[in-house]
C-alpha positions in Angstrom: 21.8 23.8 -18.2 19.4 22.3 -15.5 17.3 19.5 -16.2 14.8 17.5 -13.8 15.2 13.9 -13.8 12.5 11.9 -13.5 12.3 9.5 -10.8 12.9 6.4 -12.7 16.9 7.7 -13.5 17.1 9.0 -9.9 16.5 5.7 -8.7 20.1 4.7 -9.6 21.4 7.9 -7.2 19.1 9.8 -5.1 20.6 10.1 -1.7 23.7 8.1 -2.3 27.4 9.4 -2.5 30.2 6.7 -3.7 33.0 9.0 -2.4 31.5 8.2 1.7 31.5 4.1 0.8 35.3 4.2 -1.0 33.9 5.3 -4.4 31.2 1.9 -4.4 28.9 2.2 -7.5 26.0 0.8 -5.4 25.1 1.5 -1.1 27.1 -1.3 0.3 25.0 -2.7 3.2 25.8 -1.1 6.3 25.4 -4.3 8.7 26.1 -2.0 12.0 24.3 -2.0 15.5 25.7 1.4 16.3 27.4 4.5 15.3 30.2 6.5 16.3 29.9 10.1 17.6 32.6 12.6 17.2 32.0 14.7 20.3 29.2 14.5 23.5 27.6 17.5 22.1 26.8 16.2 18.5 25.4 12.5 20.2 22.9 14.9 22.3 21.6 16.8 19.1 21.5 14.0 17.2 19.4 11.9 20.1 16.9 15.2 20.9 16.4 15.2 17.1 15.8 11.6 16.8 13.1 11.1 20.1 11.1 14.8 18.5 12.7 16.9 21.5 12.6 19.8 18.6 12.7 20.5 15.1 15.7 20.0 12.8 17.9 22.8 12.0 17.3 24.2 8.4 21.0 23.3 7.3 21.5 20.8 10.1 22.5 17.2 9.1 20.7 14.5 11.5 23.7 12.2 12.4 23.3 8.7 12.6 22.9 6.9 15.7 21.7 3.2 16.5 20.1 1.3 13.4 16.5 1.2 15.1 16.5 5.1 14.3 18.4 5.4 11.3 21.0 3.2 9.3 22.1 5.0 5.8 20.5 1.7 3.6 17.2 3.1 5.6 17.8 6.7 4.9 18.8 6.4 0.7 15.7 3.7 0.3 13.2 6.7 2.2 14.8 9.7 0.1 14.2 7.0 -2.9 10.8 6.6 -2.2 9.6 9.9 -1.4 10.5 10.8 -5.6 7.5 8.3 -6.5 4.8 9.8 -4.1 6.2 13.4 -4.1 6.0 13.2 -0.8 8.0 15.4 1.9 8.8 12.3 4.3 9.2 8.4 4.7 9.1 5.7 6.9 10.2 2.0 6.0 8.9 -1.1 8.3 9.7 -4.5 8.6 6.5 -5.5 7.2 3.2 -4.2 5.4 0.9 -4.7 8.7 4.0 -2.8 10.4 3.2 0.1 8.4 -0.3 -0.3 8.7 -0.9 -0.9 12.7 1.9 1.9 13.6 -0.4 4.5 11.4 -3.6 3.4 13.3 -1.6 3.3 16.8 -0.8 6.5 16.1 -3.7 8.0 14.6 -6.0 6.4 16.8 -6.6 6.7 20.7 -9.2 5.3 22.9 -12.9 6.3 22.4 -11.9 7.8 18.6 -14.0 6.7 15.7 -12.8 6.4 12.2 -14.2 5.5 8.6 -12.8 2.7 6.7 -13.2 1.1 3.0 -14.5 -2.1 2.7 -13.4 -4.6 1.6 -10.1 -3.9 2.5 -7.2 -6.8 3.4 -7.7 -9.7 5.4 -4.8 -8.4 8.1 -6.0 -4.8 8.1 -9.5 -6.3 8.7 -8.6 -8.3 11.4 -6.6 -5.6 13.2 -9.4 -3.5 13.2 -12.1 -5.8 14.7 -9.9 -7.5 16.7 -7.3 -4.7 18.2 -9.1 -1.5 17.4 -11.9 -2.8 19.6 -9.9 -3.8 22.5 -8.8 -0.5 22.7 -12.8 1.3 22.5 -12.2 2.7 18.9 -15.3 2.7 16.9 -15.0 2.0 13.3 -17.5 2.8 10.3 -17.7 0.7 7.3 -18.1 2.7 3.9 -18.4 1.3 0.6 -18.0 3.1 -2.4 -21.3 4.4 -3.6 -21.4 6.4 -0.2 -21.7 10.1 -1.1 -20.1 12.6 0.9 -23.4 13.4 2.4 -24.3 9.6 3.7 -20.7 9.6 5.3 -21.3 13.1 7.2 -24.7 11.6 8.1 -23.4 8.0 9.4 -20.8 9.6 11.6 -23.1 12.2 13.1 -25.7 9.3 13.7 -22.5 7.6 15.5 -22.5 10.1 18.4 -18.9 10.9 18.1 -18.4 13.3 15.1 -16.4 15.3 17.8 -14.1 11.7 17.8 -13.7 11.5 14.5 -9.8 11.3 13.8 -9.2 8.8 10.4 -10.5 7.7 7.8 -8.7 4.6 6.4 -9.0 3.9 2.3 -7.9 0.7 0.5 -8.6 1.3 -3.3 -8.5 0.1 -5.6 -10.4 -2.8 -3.0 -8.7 -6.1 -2.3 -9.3 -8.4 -3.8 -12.5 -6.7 -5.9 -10.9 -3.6 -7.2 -14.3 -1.6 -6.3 -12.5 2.2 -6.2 -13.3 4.8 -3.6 -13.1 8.2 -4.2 -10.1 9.9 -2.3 -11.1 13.3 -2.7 -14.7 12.9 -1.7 -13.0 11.7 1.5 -10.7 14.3 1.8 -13.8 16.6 1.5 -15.3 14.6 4.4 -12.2 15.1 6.9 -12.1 19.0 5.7 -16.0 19.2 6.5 -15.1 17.9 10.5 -11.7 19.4 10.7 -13.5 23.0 10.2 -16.6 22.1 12.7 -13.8 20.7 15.4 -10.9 23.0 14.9 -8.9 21.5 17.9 -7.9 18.4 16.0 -7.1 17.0 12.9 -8.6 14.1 10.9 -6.2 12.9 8.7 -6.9 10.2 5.6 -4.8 7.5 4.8 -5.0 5.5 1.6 -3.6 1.9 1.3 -1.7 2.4 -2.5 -0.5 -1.3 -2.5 -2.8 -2.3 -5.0 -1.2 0.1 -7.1 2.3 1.0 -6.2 4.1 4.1 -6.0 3.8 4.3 -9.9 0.0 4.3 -11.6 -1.6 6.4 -8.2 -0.6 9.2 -6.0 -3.0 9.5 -3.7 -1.2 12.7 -1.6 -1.6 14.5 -4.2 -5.2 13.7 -4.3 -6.4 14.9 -0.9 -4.7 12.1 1.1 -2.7 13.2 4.4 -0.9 9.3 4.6 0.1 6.6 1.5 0.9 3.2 3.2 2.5 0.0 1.2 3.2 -3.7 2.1 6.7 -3.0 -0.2 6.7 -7.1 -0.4 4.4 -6.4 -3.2 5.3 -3.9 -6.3 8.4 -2.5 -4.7 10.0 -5.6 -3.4 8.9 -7.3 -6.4 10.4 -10.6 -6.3 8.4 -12.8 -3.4 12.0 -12.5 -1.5 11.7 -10.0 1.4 9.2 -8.6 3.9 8.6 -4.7 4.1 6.2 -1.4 4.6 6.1 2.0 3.9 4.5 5.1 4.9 4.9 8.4 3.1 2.9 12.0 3.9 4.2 15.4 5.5 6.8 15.6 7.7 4.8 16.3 10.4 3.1 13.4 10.0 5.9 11.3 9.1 8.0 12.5 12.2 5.0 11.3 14.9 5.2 8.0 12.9 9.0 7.8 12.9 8.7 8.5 16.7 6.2 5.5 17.1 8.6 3.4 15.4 11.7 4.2 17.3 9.8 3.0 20.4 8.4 -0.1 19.1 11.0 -1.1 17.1 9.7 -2.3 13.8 12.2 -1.2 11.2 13.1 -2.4 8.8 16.4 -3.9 8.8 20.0 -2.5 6.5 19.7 -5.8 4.7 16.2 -5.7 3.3 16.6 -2.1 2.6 19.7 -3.1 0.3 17.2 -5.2 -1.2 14.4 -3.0 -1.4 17.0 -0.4 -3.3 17.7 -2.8 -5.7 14.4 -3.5 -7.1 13.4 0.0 -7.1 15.7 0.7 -9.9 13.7 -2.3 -11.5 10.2 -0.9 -10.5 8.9 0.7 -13.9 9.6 -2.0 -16.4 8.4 -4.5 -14.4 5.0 -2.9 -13.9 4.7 -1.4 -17.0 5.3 -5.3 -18.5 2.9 -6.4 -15.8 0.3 -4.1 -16.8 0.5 -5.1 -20.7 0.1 -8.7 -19.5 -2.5 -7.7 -17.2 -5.0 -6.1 -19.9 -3.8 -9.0 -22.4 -5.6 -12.1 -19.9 -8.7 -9.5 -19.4 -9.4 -9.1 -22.6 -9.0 -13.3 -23.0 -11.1 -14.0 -19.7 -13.9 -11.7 -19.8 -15.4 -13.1 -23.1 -14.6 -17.1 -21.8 -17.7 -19.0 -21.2 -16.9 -20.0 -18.1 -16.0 -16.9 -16.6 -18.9 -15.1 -15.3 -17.5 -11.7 -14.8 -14.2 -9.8 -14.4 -13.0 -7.4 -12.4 -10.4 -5.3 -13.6 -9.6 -1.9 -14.0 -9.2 -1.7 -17.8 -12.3 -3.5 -18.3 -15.0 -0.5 -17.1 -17.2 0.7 -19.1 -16.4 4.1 -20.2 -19.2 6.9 -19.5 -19.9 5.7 -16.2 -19.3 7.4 -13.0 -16.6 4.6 -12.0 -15.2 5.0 -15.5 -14.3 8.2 -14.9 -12.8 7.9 -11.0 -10.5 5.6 -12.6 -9.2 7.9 -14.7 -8.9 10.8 -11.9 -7.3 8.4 -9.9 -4.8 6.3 -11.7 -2.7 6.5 -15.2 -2.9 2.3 -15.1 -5.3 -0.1 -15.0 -2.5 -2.2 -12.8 -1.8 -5.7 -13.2 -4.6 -7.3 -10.8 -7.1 -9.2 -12.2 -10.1 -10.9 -10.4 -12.7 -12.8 -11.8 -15.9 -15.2 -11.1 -15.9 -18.2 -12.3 -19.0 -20.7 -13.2 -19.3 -23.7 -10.6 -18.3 -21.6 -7.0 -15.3 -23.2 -4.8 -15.7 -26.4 -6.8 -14.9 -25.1 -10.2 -12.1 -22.5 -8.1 -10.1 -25.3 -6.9 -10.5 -26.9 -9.8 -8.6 -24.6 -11.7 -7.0 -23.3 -9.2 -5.4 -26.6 -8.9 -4.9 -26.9 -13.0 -2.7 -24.0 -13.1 1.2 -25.0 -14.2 3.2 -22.0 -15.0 1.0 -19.6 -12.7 2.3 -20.4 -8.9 -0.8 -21.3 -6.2 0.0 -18.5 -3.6 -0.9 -15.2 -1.6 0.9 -12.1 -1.8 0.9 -9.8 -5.3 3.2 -7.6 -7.4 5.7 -10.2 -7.9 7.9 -11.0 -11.1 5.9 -14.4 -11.3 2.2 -14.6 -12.0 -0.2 -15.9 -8.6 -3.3 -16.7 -8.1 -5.2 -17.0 -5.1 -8.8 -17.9 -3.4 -9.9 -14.9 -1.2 -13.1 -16.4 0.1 -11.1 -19.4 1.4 -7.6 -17.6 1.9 -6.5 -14.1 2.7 -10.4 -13.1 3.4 -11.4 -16.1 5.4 -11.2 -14.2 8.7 -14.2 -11.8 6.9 -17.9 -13.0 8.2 -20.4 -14.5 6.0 -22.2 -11.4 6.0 -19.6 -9.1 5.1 -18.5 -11.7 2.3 -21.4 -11.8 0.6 -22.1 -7.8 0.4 -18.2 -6.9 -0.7 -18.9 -9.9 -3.6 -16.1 -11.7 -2.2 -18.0 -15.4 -2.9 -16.7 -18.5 -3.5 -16.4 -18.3 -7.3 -13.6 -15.1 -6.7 -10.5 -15.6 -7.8 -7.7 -13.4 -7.9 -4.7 -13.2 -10.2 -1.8 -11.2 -9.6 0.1 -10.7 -13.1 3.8 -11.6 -13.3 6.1 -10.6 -16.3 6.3 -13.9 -18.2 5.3 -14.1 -21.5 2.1 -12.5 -22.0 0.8 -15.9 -24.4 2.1 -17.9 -22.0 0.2 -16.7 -19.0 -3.2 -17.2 -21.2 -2.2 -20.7 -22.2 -2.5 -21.5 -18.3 -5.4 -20.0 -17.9 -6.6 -21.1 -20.9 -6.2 -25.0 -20.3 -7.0 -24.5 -16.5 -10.4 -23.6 -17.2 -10.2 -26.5 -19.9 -10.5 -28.7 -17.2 -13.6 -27.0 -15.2 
């Protein structure tokens, strides 16, 4: 009898056999530089495979060779991940903004132009006014009531329609949760991969926000899903790491990139990374009850002037109904303005006893954050004031304590506003 399991259950065995580590129940970590070949001839098939000389046999094994191109805790947490996001490859990194820069290094050449979301994260935002423009890439902002048509028209206005080679999503937005339409963008790179049939313009969506379990953007139209795995599938504020998931096409180029610069991630955090990813649905499925349970308290509190959340938009509207295309959660992020700008933010900010003062997200403990004066501060004025990102923002990121608990905090941190 044959019976799919789902990828919760495989998380426990996918691409892991005990009788190769003396019957161990769990990957042991293989803390190795380097690895052994049996003969000359099998080290030179392994290395052609491994620097994309050619294509991997169909029943071909690739053999393992130095741990900054493979290392077996790497290989079991990729095969893991690819069950979440359906996806055909994976690439780990030592870091979110690994994953991110090595996509738009690769993606990316001098004199290109891409699209991207905004507002999108503080580092991603930096990179790309800061790097990208060293290098001569041009990069469009969008925002998400841009149809399909204003986006065809802003990059033919650009002059370099002919350039176009990404466009970069981030949604649901950080830190606003505004959502962009992945499909409508997909539409958008079809529309210029059919007019310029010698390249290909591939979108990339940012699913951090998310996790690998309330979206799936590939299946959506998206060629590239990239994570900071500190967040949802680290889970526990203890480790550093990135991911990148699409074709194998794409993945390979990327896995290439990474060989060169050298910004995997290690056997140890992958050992780690494996361990909360048998973790990864309860705790966001409890982080999402908890999540809708301090909406629901915040949005009708006097001195909040307005939430955003997911699970608080209105049904019948256009966003209403993106959000349910898009995701089967509305997450476990909450942001919301409070009366009295940076003032009355620090004042609670600095009220707050069980919820920890902190960046980052996803975590087992509940955080909350200033984006204005914190992860965003790098953003101009300007941009600030259009994305709503003002000084009245805060952002929560919803741990799994106690549901009653968490709204107590809140509760007698705004007491003291």
């Amino acid at each position: 009898m044959s019976h799919k399991l789902r990828p919760e259950s495989l998380m426990m065995t996918h691409g892991y056999k005990p009788e190769l580590s003396e019957g161990a129940v769990k990957p042991p970590i293989f803390q190795t530089s380097t690895f052994v070949f049996q003969t000359a001839e099998e080290g030179k098939a392994f290395f052609e495979v491994a620097y994309g000389l050619r294509e991997k046999g169909q029943d071909e094994n690739l053999g393992l060779i130095y741990s900054r191109l493979n290392n077996p805790n790497l290989e079991i947490l990729e095969d893991r991940l690819c069950l979440w996001d359906k996806s055909e490859d994976c690439a780990v990194f030592e870091s979110g903004m690994s994953a991110i820069s090595s996509v738009l290094l690769e993606f990316l050449k001098p004199g290109d132009l891409m699209l991207y979301s905004t507002p999108t994260y503080g580092g991603t935002d930096h990179f790309i006014h800061d790097l990208l423009v060293k290098i001569n890439v041009t990069a469009l902002p969008i925002r998400p009531d841009h149809t399909k048509k204003d986006m065809i028209k802003m990059i033919e206005k650009s002059g370099k329609a002919d350039r176009l080679a990404l466009i970069y999503l981030e949604t649901p937005a950080n830190p606003t949760n505004d959502l962009f339409d992945i499909g409508r963008c997909a539409k958008v790179a079809k529309h210029f991969n059919k007019k310029y049939k010698d390249k290909k313009v591939h979108v990339a969506v940012d699913n951090t926000y998310m996790g690998p379990l309330w979206s799936h953007p590939l299946t959506l139209g998206a060629d590239i899903v990239l994570y900071s795995a500190t967040k949802y599938i680290g889970g526990h504020s203890d480790l550093i790491a990135g991911a990148v998931l699409g074709s194998k096409e794409v993945i390979g180029r990327i896995k290439v990139l990474r060989t060169f610069l050298g910004n995997m991630v290690g056997p140890h955090t992958a050992w780690l990374l494996l361990r909360s990813l048998e973790t990864l649905k309860v705790r966001m499925e409890a982080q999402m009850k908890n999540a809708q349970a301090v909406a629901n308290f915040i949005k009708y509190h006097p001195k909040v002037k307005r939430v955003h959340y997911l699970g608080c938009i209105p049904q019948g509207t256009k966003e209403y109904k993106l959000y349910k295309k898009q995701y089967s959660s509305p997450g476990a992020m909450v942001s919301f303005e409070i009366k009295g700008g940076e003032k009355a933010s620090f004042k609670f900010l600095n009220a707050l006893s069980l919820i920890k003062l902190a960046v980052s997200l996803g975590s087992t403990e509940s955080l909350a954050q200033h984006p204005a004066s914190m992860t965003h501060i790098g953003v101009s004025d300007e941009d600030k004031k259009a994305f709503g990102i003002t000084s009245s923002l805060i952002r929560l990121s919803i741990g799994v304590e106690h549901a009653d608990d968490i709204i107590w905090d809140i509760q007698q941190a705004l007491e003291k506003v």
